[in-house]
N, C-alpha and C positions, 0 to 999 in steps of 0.2 A: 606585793601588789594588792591593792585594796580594789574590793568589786563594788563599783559606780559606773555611772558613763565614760567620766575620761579614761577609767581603766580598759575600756572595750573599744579605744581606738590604737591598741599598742595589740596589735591582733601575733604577734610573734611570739609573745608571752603565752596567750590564750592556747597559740597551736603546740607551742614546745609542751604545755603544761595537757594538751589534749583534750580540752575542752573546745565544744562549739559555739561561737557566737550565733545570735540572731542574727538572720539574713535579710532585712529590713529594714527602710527606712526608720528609724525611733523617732526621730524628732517630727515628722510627716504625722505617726499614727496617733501619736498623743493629739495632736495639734488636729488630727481629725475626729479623736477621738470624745474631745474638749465640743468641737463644734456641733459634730452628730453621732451622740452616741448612742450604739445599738445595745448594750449588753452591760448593765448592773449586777455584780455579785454579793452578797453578804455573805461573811463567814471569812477570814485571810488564814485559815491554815494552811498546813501542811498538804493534807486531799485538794484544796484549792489547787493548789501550787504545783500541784506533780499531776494532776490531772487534767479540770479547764480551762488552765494559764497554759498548760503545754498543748493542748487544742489550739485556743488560738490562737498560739505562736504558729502552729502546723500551719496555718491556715493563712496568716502573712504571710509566712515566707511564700507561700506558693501563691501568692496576689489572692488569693479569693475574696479575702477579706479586706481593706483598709483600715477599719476602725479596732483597737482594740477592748480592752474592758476596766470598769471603772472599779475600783474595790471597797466594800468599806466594813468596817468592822465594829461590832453595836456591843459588843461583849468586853472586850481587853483587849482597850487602848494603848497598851502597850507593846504590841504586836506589831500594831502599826508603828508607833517612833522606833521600834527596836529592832523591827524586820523588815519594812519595809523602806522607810524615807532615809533612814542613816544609809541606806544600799539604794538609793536613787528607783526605789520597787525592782529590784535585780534581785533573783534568784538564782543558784544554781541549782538545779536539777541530775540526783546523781542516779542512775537506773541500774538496778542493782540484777544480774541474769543467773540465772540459775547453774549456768556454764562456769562461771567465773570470771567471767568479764565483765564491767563498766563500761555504762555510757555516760559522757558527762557534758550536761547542756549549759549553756547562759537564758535563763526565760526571762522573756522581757515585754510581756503584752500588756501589763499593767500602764495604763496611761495615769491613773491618781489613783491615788490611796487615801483613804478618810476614816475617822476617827466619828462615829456618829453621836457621839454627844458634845462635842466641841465643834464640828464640823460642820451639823446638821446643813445650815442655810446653805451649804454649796455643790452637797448632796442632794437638796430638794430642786437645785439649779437641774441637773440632769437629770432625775426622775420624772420631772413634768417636760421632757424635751419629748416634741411628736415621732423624731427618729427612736425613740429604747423601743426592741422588741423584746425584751426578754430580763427578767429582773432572777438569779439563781440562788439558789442558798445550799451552804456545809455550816450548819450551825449546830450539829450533835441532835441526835435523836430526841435528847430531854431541852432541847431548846426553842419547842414548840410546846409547849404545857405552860397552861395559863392557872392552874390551879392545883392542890393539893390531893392525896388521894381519897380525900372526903369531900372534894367537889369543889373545896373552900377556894377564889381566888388568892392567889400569892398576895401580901400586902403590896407590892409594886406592882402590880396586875387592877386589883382593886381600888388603888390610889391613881394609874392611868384611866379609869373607866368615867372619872369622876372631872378630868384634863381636859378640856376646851382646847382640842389641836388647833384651833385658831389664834389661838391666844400664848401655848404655852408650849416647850415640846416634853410627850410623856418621856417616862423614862426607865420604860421597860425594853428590851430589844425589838418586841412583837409591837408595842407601843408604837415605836415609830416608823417602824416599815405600815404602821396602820395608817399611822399620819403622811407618810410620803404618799400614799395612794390614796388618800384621799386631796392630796395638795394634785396631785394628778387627774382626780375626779373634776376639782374646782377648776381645773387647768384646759375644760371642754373635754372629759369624761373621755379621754385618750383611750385606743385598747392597749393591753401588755398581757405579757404571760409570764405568771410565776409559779417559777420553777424549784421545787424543793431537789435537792441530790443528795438530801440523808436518808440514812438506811430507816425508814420506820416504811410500815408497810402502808400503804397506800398514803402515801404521805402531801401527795397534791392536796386532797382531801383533807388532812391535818392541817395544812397550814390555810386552806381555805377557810376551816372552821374558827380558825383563830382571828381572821380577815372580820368574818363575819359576826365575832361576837363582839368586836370593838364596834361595827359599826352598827351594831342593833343599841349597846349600849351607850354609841356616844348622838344617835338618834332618838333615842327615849330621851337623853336629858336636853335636846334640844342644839346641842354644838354643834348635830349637821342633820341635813334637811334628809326625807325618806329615799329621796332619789340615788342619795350617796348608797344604799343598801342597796338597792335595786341594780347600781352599778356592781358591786362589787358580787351580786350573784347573779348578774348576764355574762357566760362565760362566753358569748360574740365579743365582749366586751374587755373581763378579763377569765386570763383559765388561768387551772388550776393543775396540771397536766400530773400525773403521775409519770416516777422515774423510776431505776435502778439502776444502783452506782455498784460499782466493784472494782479495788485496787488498795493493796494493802500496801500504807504508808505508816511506817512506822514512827518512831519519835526519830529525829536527829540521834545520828549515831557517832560515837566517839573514833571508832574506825575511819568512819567516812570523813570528820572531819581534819583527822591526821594526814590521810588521803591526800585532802587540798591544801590543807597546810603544807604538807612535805612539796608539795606542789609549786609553792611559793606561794601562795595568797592569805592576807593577812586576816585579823578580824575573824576568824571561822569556827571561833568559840558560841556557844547556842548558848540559851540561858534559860531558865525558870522565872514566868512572871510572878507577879503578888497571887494572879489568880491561876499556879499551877498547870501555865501552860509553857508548853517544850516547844523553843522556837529558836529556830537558827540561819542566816542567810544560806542556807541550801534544804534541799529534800530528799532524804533517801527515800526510795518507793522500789519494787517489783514491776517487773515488764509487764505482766500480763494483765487485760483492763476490757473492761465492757461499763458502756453506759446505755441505756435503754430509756426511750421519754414517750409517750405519748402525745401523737404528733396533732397539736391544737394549738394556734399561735397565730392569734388575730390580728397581729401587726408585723405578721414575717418574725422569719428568726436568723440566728446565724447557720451559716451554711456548715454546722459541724456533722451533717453525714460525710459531708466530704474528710473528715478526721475520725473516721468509725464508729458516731455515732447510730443507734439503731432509732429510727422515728419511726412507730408503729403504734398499735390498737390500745386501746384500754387496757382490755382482757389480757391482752397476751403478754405488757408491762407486768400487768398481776402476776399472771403465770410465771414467768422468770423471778419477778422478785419472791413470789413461794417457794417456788423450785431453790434458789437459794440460799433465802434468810431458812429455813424451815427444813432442809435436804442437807444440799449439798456443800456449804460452806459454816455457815456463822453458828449451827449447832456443833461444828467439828472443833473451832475455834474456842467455845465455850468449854468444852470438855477438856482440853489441853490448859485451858487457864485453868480452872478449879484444881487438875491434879499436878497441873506444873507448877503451882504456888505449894501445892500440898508435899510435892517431892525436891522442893527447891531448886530447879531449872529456873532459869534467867534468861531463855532463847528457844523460842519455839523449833526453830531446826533441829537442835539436841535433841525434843522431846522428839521428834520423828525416828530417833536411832534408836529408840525403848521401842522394844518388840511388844509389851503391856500395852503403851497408851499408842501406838499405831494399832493393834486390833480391836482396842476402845475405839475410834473415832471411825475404822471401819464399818464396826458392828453397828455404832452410830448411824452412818451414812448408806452404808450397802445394805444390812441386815433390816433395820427397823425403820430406814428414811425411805429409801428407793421404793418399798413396797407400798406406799401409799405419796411417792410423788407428786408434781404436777406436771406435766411436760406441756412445756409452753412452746416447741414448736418450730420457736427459732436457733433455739438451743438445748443438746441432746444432754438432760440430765445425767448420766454415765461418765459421757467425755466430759463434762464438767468437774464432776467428783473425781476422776480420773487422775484431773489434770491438775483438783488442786494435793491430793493424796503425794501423786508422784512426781509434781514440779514445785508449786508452790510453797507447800509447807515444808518441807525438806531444804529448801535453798538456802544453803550456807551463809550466805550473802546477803541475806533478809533479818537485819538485826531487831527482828521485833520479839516480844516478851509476853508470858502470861501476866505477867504484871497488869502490863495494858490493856489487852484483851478482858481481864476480869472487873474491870471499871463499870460500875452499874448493871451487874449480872443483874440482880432483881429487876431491873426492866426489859432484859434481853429473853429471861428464860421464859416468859408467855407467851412470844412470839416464836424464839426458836426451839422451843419444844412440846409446848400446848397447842400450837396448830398442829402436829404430828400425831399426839392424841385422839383430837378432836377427828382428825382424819381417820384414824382406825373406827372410830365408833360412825361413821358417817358411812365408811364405805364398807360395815359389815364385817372388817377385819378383826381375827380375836386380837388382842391387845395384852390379855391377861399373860402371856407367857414372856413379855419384852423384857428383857435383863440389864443391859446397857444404856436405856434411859434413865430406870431408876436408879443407878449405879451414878450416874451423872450426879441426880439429886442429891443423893444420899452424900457423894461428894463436896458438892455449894455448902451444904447443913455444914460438914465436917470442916472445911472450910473457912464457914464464918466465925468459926471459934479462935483464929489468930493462931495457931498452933501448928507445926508443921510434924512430918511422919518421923520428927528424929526426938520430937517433944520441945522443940525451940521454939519459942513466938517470932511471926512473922507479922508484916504490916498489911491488914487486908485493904484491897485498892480500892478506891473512893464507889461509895455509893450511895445514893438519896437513901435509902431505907436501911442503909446498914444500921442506925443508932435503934430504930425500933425491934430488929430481927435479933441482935446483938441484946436487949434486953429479955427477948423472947428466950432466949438460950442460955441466959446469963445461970450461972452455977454447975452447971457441964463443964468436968473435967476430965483429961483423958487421965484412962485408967479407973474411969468407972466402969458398971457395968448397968444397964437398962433395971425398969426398962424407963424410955423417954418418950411416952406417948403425949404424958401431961404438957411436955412443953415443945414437940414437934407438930402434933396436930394441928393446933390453930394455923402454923405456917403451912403445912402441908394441903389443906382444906380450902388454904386461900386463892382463889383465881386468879387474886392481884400478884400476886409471885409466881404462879403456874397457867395462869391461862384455865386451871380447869381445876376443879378437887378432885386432890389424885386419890383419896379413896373411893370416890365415884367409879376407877377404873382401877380398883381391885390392887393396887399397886401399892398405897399408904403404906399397908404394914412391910410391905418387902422394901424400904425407902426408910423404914424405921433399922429395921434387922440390919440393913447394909453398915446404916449409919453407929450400930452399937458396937458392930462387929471394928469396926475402923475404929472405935474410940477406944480398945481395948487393951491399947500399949503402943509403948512406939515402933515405928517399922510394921501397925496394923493395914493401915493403908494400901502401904504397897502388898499385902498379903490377901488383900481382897480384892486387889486388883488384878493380880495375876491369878484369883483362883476365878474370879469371875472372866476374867478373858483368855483363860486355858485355851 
């Protein structure tokens, strides 16, 4: 059985094979969906897919809603012809439980799917309709940076600045989400509220500033009038709201899709596009989920508290997203990547059954996180960590990887470990005795040498700045011995990779020491890792 529409009217299949259909009209919400719609996404992955999409499917099914949401994807078009339209925008949704049971959905809230460089004109049809309250983004944390880390715009960043949206469409992703809203300014200065739900921390604000710098620049050279500025920073007009997303969706897993295969359902092979993304008509994910937004939305929104969203304060969005990029989850996560690449684990669950990297990620979280927390109020930092310690990360059934996890560490570790610093020296806390953060570092260093604890090379996972750090370190062999100041310093010193200069906070040299002691043979590693987490 192939998953489409006509597959989902042979509902005896569906239930032998234990899957649930959507309980809603499909042909009604498209078709409503088409005429007035409330809710634009950018971004078609995987998080999309196990998360918003299955919102507001909740939210059909239960009538609250009629309309569903429109998709489009500004990055790799191939997602869309390969994941979406060949599966008529049909998902399955597999939820993977820490018990060992499966839940396994059909989601089906997608009304169109678009491809926003080929599509554009039919995309800008719906973004200027007076019903959108709410335009969303899962476009990866580095998917909002318009320039380099010298300031410099990206040449497609700098080449869109220069683009007469009147005339031409840019062709950057931020490019044209600039141009749809301003095709929505010309449209009678519509309000909307867009909504970032990537992990960067105050990330309304990021994408605001991205909004803002196309339209100062495409104002200076005259392509649009100052008013368009003026819209785009009245936030009665539009906002910019601050979120936090949490729910680990891992890549499509081989298991799961044996699962539906054995199942009967054909086609359930995932693929690799050109641009290295893992995509497959279904989604493994984990049950457990919080989405947090700050509740500003000038033209109404959809009704997802009724689907456990938290709409609430600025502040207190902040607070939760500190509390857990910075506490209680995404520094735990980083720590298990670095030393599950380094001990060659291929599954984060595994890494929970080492007694070594379970008291690492502790000491991480209980010892050096909690003591300078944020507790945001609605949610009790403790049972958080609690529950990702002793549910989450443990679940056999959660086929995700440090592999994954270690993708663009040099932009993860200024937010999820330099605000931790930065907090000890803010709140008077000594600092100078923490062991297990620098152990972390000292880790990434060791790490980005391509070289595992048995002395094998491994593939280290994609990063914007690896080609530069990777020169930085270049002639570092294990089985030297120190010392390595000349060529850790500069990295160590840099705030662009740490959020802080970790000699500033006394730590440098012990961040050196960790890292020579680890380079000193193979099976060094793991011997500094269990003397430091005795």
């Amino acid at each position: 059985m192939k998953l489409n529409n006509q597959s989902l009217k042979d509902t005896a299949f569906w239930e032998k094979a234990n899957i649930s259909l959507p309980q809603f009209d499909r042909e009604k919400m498209i078709a409503a969906t088409k005429a007035s719609p409330k809710w634009v996404h950018f971004g078609a992955g995987n998080i999309f897919r196990a998360f918003p999409a299955a919102m507001a499917q909740q939210l059909l099914e239960e009538g609250i809603e009629t309309t569903g949401i429109i998709v489009a994807e500004g990055y790799d078009g191939e997602i869309i012809d390969k994941g979406f339209t060949s599966f008529d925008n049909l998902t399955i949704l597999v939820t993977l439980k820490s018990d060992g049971n499966t839940e396994k959905k059909v989601i089906a809230p997608i009304a169109v799917s678009l491809k926003m460089d080929t599509e554009f004109e039919e995309l800008k049809k719906y973004f200027t309709a007076p019903s959108l309250q709410m335009a969303s983004f899962t476009i990866t944390e580095k998917g909002y940076n318009l320039t380099d880390r010298n300031g410099t715009p990206f040449p497609v960043i700098a080449e869109d600045f220069k683009t007469n949206p009147k005339k031409a469409i840019p062709q950057s992703y931020l490019g044209r989400v600039a141009a749809l809203l301003y095709e929505r300014y010309l449209n009678g200065a519509l309000p909307l509220s867009m909504v970032s739900m990537d992990n960067c921390s105050h990330n309304g604000d990021i994408l605001f500033a991205a909004m803002e710098t196309f339209a100062k620049n495409w104002v200076e050279k005259g392509f649009a009038d100052s008013a368009f500025l003026d819209y785009v920073r009245d936030r009665s007009k539009v906002a910019f709201p601050w979120s936090m997303i949490d729910k680990i969706t891992p890549r499509p897993d081989d298991s799961v899709r044996d699962m539906l295969t054995n199942a009967g359902l054909e086609d359930m092979q995932g693929f690799v596009t050109q641009k290295q993304t893992y995509v497959a008509p279904f989604v493994n994910a984990e049950e457990t989920q919080y989405l947090i937004i700050e509740d500003t939305f000038p033209n109404g929104k959809p009704a997802l508290e009724k689907a456990g969203v938290l709409f609430t304060s600025k502040e207190t969005v902040d607070r939760v997203e500190k509390m857990k990029v910075c506490t209680c989850l995404n520094p735990l996560h980083t720590s298990l990547a670095v030393f599950g690449c380094l001990l060659g684990y291929t599954r984060i669950s595994e890494q929970m059954k080492d007694p070594d990297l379970v008291k690492l990620i502790k000491g991480v979280g209980y010892d050096e996180g909690l003591p300078v927390v944020t507790d945001p109020g609605i949610i009790k930092p403790r049972d958080f960590i609690d529950q990702v310690i002793n549910i989450r990360l443990p679940n056999p059934f959660m086929p995700d990887a440090p592999q994954r996890i270690a993708m663009d560490t040099s932009l993860k570790i200024p937010i999820r470990f330099g605000e931790t610093l930065k907090a000890y020296k803010e709140t008077g806390k000594n600092y100078a005795d923490l062991k297990f953060i620098p152990l972390v570092f000292a880790g990434w260093l060791r790490y980005l040498l391509g070289i595992n604890d048995e002395g094998k090379p491994f593939e280290v996972s994609p990063d914007p700045n690896y080609d530069n750090l990777a020169s930085a370190l270049l002639g570092i062999e294990l089985g030297q011995t120190g010392s390595f100041r000349s060529k850790l310093e500069p990295i160590l010193s840099n705030p662009a990779y740490f959020g802080v200069n970790v000699y500033e906070y006394g730590l440098g040299e012990r961040v050196e020491d960790l890292f020579t002691q680890m380079l000193a043979s193979p099976g060094a590693v793991r011997q500094v890792l269990s003397k430091i987490c005795s």
